[in-house]
C-alpha positions in Angstrom: 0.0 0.0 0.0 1.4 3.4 -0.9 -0.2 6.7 0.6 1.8 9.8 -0.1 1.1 13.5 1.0 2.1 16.1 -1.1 1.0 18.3 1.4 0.6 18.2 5.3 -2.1 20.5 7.7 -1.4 20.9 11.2 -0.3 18.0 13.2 -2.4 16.3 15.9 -0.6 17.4 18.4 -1.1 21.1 17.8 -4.5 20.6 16.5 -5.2 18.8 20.4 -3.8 21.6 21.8 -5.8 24.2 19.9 -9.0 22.3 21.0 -7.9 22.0 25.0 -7.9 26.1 24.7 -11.1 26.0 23.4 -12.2 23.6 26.2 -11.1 25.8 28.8 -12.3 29.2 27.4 -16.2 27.7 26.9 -15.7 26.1 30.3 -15.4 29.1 32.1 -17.8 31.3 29.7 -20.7 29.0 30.7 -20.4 29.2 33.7 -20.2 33.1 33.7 -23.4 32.6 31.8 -25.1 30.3 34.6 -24.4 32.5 37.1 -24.6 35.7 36.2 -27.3 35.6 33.3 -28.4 38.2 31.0 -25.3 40.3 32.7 -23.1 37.7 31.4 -24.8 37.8 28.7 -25.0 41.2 27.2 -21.2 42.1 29.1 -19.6 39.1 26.1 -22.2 40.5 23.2 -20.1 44.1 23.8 -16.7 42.2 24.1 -17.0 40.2 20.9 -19.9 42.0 18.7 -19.4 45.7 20.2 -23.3 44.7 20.3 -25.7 46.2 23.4 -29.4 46.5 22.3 -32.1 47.6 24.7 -33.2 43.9 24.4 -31.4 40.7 22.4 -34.6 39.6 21.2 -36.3 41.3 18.0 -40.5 42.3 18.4 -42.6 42.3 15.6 -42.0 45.3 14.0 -38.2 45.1 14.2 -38.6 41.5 12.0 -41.2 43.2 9.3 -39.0 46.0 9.4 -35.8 44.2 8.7 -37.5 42.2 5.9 -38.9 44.7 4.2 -35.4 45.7 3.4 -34.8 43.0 1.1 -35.6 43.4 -2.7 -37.9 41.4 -4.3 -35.3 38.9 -6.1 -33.6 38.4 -2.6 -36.8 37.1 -0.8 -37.7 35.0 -3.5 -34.5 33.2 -3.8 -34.7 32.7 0.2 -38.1 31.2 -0.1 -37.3 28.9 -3.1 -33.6 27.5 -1.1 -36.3 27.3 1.7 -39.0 25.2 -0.1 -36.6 22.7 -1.1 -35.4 22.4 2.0 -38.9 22.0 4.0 -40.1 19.6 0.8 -36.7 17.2 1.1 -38.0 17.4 5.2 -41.3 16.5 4.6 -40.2 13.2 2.9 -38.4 12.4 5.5 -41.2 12.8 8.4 -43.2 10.6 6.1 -40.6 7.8 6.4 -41.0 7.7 9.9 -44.2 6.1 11.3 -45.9 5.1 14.4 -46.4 1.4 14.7 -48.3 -0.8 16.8 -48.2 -4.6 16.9 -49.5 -7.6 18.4 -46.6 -9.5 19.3 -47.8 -12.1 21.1 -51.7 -12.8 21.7 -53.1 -10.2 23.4 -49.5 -8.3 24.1 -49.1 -5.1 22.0 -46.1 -3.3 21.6 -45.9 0.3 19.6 -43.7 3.1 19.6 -45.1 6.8 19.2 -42.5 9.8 17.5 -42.9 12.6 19.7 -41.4 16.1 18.9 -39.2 17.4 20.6 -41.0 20.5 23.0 -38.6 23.2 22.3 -35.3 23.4 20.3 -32.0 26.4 20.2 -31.6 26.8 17.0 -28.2 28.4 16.3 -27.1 30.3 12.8 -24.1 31.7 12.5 -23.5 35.2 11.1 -20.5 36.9 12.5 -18.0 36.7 9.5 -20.6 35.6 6.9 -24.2 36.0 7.2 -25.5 32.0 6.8 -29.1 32.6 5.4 -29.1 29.0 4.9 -28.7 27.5 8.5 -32.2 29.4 9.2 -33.6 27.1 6.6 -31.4 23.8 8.0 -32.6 24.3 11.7 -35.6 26.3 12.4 -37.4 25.1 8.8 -36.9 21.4 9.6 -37.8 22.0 13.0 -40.5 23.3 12.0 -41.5 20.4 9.9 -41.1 18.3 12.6 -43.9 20.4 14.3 -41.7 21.6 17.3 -43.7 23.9 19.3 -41.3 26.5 20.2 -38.6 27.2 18.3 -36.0 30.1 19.9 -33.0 31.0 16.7 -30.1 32.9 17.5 -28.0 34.7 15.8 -25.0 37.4 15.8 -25.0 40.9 14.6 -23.4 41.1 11.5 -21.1 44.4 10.9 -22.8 45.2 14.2 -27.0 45.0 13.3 -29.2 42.3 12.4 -28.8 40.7 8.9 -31.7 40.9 7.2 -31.8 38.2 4.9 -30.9 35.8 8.1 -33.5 37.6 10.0 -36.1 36.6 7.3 -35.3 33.3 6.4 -35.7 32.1 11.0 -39.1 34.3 10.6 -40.0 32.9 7.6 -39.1 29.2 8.7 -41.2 29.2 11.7 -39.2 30.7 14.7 -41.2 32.0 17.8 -38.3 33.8 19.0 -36.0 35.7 17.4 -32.5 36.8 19.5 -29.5 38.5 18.0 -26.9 37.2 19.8 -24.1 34.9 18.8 -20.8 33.1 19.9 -20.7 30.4 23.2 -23.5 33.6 24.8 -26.2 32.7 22.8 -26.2 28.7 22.7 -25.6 29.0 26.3 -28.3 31.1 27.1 -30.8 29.0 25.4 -29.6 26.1 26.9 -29.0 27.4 30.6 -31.8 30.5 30.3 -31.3 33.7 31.7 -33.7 36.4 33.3 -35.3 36.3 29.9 -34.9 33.4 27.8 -36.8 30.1 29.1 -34.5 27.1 28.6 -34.9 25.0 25.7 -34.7 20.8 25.6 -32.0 20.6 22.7 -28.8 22.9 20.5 -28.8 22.4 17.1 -26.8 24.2 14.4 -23.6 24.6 13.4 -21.0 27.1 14.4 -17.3 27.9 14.9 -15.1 26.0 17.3 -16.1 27.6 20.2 -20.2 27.1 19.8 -19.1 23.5 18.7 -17.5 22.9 21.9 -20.5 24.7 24.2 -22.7 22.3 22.2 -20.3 19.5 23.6 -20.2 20.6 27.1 -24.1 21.6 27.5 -25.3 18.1 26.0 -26.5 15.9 29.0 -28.2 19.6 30.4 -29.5 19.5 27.0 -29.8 17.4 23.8 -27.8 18.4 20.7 -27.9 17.5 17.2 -24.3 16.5 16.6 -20.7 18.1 16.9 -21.2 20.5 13.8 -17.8 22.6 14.4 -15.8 24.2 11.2 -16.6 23.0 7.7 -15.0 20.1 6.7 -14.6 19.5 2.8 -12.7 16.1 1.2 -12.7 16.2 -3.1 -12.1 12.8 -4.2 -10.9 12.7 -7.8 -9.6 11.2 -10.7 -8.7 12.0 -14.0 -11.2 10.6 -16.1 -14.0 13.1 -14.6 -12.1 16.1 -12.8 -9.4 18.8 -13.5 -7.4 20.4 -11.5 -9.7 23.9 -11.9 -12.3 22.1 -10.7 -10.5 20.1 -7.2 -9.1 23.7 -6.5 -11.9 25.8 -6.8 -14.0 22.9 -4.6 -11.2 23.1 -2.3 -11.0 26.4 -2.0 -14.6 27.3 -2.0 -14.7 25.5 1.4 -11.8 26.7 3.1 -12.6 30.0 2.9 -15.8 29.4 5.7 -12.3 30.2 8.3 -9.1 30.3 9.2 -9.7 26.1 10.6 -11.7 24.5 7.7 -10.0 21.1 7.0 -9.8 20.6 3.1 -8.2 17.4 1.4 -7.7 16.2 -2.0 -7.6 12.4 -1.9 -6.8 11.2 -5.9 -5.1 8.2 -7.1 -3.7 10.8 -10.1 -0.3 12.8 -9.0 -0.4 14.7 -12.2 -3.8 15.8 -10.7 -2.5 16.0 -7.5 0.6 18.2 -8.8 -1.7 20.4 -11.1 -4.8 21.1 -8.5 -1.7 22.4 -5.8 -0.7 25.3 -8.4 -4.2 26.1 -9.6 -4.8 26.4 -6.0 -1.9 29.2 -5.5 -2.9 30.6 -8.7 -6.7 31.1 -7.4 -5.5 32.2 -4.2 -3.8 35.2 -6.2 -7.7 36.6 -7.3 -9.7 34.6 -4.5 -11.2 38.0 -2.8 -11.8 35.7 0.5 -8.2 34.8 0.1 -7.5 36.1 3.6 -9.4 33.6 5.6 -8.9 30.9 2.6 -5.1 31.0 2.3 -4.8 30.0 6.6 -7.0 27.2 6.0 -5.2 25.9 3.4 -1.8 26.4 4.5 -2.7 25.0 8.4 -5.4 22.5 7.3 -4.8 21.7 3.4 -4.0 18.1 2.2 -3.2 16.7 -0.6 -3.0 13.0 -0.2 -2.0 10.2 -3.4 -3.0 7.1 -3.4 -2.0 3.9 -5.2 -5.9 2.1 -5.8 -9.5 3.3 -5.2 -9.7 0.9 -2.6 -7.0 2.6 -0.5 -9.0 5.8 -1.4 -12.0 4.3 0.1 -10.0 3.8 3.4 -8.5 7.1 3.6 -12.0 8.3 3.2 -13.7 6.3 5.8 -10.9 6.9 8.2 -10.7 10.6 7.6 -14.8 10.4 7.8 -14.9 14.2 6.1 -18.1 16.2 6.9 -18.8 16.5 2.8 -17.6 14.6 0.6 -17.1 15.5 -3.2 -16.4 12.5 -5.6 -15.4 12.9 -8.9 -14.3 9.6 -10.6 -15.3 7.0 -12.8 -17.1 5.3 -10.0 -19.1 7.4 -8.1 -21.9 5.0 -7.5 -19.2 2.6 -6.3 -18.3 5.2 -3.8 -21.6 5.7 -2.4 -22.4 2.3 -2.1 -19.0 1.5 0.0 -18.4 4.6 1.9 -19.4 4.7 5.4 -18.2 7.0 7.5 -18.6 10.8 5.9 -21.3 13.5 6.8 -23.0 14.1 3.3 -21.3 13.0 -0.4 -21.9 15.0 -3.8 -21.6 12.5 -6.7 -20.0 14.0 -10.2 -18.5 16.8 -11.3 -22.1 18.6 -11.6 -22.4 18.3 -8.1 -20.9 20.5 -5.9 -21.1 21.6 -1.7 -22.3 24.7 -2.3 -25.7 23.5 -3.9 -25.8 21.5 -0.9 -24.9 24.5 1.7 -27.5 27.0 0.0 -30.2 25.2 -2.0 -30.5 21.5 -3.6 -32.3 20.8 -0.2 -30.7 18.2 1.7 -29.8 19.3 5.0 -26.3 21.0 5.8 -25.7 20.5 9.2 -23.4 18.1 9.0 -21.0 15.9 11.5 -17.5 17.3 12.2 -14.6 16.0 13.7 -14.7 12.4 12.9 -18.7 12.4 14.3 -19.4 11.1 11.0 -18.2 7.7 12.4 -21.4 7.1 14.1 -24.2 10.0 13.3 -25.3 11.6 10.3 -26.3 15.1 9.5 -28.9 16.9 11.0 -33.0 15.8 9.8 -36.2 16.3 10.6 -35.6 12.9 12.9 -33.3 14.8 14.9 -36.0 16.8 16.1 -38.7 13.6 17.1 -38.1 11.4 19.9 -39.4 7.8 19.5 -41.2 6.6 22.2 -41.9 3.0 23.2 -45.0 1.7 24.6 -46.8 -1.3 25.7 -50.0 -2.7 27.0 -51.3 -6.4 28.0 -54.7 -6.8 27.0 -56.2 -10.5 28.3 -55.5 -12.5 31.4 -54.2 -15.0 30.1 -51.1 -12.5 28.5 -50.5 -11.2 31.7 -50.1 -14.6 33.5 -47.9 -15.9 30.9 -45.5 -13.3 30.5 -45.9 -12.6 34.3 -44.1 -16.3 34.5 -41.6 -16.0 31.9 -40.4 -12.4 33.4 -40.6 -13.8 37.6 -38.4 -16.6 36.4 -35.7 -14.2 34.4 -35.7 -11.6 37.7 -35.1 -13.9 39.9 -32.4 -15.6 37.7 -30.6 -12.0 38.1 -31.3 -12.0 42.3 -34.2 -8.6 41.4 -36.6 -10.8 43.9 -38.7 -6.9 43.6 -38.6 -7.4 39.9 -40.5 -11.2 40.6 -43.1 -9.9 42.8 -44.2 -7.2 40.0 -44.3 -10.2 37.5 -46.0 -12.5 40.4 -48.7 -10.4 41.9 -50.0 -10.5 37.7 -49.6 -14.1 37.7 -51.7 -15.0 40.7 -54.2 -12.2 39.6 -54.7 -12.7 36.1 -53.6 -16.8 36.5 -56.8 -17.8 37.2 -56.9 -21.1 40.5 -53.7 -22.9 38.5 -50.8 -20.6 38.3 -48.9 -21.5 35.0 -45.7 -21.9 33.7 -44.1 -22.1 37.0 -44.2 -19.2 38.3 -42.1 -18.0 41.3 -44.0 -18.1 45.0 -44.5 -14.8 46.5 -41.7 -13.8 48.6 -43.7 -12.7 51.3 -45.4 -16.5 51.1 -41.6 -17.7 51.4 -40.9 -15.4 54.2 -44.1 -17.1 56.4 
C-alpha cells in the first residue's frame, strides 16, 4: 500500500492543543453565563460584537422591518432554497411512522415519535451571514412540528442581517434573539432572566459554539458536533481537472481560518496540477485572507495507489462532505461509510448543498461522522416506546416468563411485579411455573 502526502495541515498534536484552549475558554464562559445571566450575557455580546441592544430579542416590527429591506429577487430566492429544504423534510417525516403490533396474543407493543417540546436553533452570522442555517434548523424543526422554536443569531457588521433575520421568521421561529458566539447557545440552553431554557442545540457554528454544544449536551440534547466545515474532493482523471479540485477546495476553506480541506486522488499529475491552480486562485480569490490560513494550516493533498486505499483514507478521515469525482461514483456511495453528506459527479458540488439542492447542511465534524449523520427532521422527534397487556391470560404468561428471568438475576422486587399478575390474572392454577411470593416464602 502506498499513501503519499504532497502536502501536510497541522499536526495532531497542535491541533489537540488548539482544541484543550477552546475547552477551557467555553468552560469558564458557561459558567459566567449560569451565574450571572443576561449580565453575562449582554457584558460578552459588547466584548466580541461591540453589540448592546435595549433587548437581544427582536419584536414584531423590528422583523417586518428588517425584511422589508430586502428586494424582491432576494426574498424569492430565500423562499425557493427554503421550499426545497422544507419539501426534502417533509419526505423524510413521512418515512417515519408510528407502529403498533401484536406480538404475542393479546400483548401489544408500539412506539409513538414525539417532537421534541422546544429546540435552540443556532445560525451563524458573524463573518458571513448564513441565510441557509435558518432554513437547516428552524425550517426542519419546523417540519417536525416543534412547538417553540428560539433561533439565535450574531449581529453582522454590528446590526441584524436581514436576509438571516427573514429566512428564521419565515421558517417558523417563535423567538428571534440576536446574539451569537458560546453567549447565545448557552443562554438557550441554561436561560437567563429572559430566555426560558430549551430541551435541545442544534446548528452549526465555529469551534467555540461547537464545543459549548459538547459541554451543554446531557443539560440539554444536541444534534451532533457541527464545528468548522470540513470539505474532502475525491478525484480522478477521467472526470475532474485540477480547476475544478481547487476551486472545490477552496470554496470550502474559505468558511475560516480552521476548515479542513483534502484532495484524496489516485492521479499525481492531478494531484501536482490542482496544488498550483490552487496558488494561482488564491492570487484573485477575494476571501483569500481567511482561505489562504485554511489551506496552509489544514490543506492536504493525499495520493494514493488504488480506489480501494482511497475508500479507506476516506472512511478513516470520515470528512463532513464529501465530493467524488471519478469513474465510479456509485461505487463510492455504495461503499463509503463513514462521511457526513457526499456529492456524486462533477455537476455536483457543496455549495448546492450548503445553500439550496435541499438536503440538510448541518453536517458531522470531527470524525462524528463515524457514528451519526447530519442533521434531519428525525433529529427533532423522539421515538417513544410503549406497551399494553390486553387478556388474562397474556398477563399470566409473560408474568411467569419475566418472575423466572428476575429472579435468575437475584431482582426478587422485579419477581413480585411479574408474580402479583400471575396469581391475579392466572386464574386457581398458576402456569408456567411461576415463582412463590416472597412474602409467602418469608411465612
Amino acid at each position: 500500500m502506498t499513501i503519499t502526502y504532497l502536502k501536510k495541515g497541522k499536526s495532531d498534536a497542535a491541533r489537540a492543543d488548539d482544541d484543550a484552549k477552546t475547552r477551557a475558554v467555553v468552560e469558564q464562559t458557561l459558567q459566567d453565563i449560569e451565574t450571572r445571566g443576561d449580565t453575562a450575557v449582554r457584558e460578552l455580546s459588547e466584548k466580541f460584537d461591540s453589540y448592546s441592544p435595549e433587548t437581544f430579542r427582536l419584536s414584531q416590527q423590528e422583523i417586518d422591518d428588517l425584511i422589508g429591506q430586502l428586494s424582491a429577487r432576494e426574498l424569492q430566492d430565500i423562499q425557493f432554497a427554503q421550499e426545497q429544504v422544507v419539501n426534502f423534510a417533509r419526505a423524510q417525516r413521512a418515512s417515519m411512522t408510528d407502529i403498533e403490533v401484536e406480538t404475542l396474543p393479546g400483548v401489544i407493543l408500539g412506539h409513538r415519535n414525539i417532537p421534541v417540546q422546544s429546540v435552540g436553533c443556532y445560525i451563524p452570522g458573524g463573518k458571513f451571514p448564513m441565510v441557509a442555517s435558518a432554513h437547516m434548523s428552524v425550517a426542519t424543526a419546523k417540519v417536525a412540528e416543534v412547538p417553540r422554536i428560539v433561533a439565535c443569531t450574531p449581529p453582522f457588521n454590528g446590526k441584524p442581517n436581514p436576509a438571516v433575520i427573514a429566512a428564521m421568521h419565515l421558517g417558523g421561529a417563535d423567538e428571534i434573539y440576536v446574539m451569537g458566539g458560546i453567549q447565545a447557545v448557552g443562554a438557550m440552553a441554561l436561560g437567563t432572566e429572559t430566555i426560558d431554557p430549551v430541551h435541545m442545540l442544534v446548528g452549526p457554528g465555529n469551534a467555540f459554539v461547537a464545543e459549548a454544544k459538547r459541554q451543554l449536551y446531557g443539560r440539554v440534547g444536541i444534534d451532533l458536533f457541527a464545528g468548522p466545515t470540513e470539505t474532502m474532493v475525491i478525484a480522478d482523471e477521467t472526470a475532474a481537472d485540477a480547476e475544478l479540485c481547487a476551486t472545490d477546495l477552496l470554496g470550502q476553506a474559505e468558511h475560516g481560518y480552521n476548515s479542513p480541506a483534502v484532495l484524496l486522488t489516485n492521479s499525481r499529475q492531478l494531484a501536482e496540477d490542482t496544488l498550483a491552480e490552487i496558488d494561482r486562485l488564491l492570487q484573485i480569490l477575494p476571501t483569500a485572507a481567511t482561505a489562504q490560513t485554511s489551506w496552509e494550516e489544514y490543506g492536504e493533498v493525499i495520493v494514493c495507489d488504488t480506489y480501494d486505499e482511497m475508500l479507506q483514507v476516506a472512511d478513516d478521515i470520515a470528512s463532513e462532505h464529501v465530493q467524488v469525482m471519478t469513474d465510479r461514483d456509485d461505487w463510492f456511495l455504495e461503499n463509503m461509510t463513514c462521511y457526513g453528506a457526499l456529492f456524486l459527479g462533477p455537476r455536483t458540488n457543496v455549495a448546492n448543498g450548503d445553500k439550496v439542492i435541499g438536503t440538510n447542511h448541518t453536517l458531522p465534524t470531527h470524525k462524528a461522522g463515524r457514528y451519526t449523520g447530519g442533521l434531519w427532521v428525525g433529529k427533532f422527534l423522539k421515538t417513544h416506546s410503549y406497551q399494553k397487556i390486553m387478556t388474562d391470560e397474556a398477563a399470566a404468561m409473560v408474568g411467569a416468563y419475566g418472575s423466572r428471568l428476575c429472579m435468575l438475576e437475584g431482582f426478587v422486587g422485579h419477581a413480585e411485579q411479574c408474580n402479583v399478575r400471575v396469581r391475579r390474572y392466572g386464574g386457581e392454577n398458576v402456569p408456567y411455573g411461576a415463582a412463590a411470593s416472597y412474602r409467602e416464602a418469608a411465612e
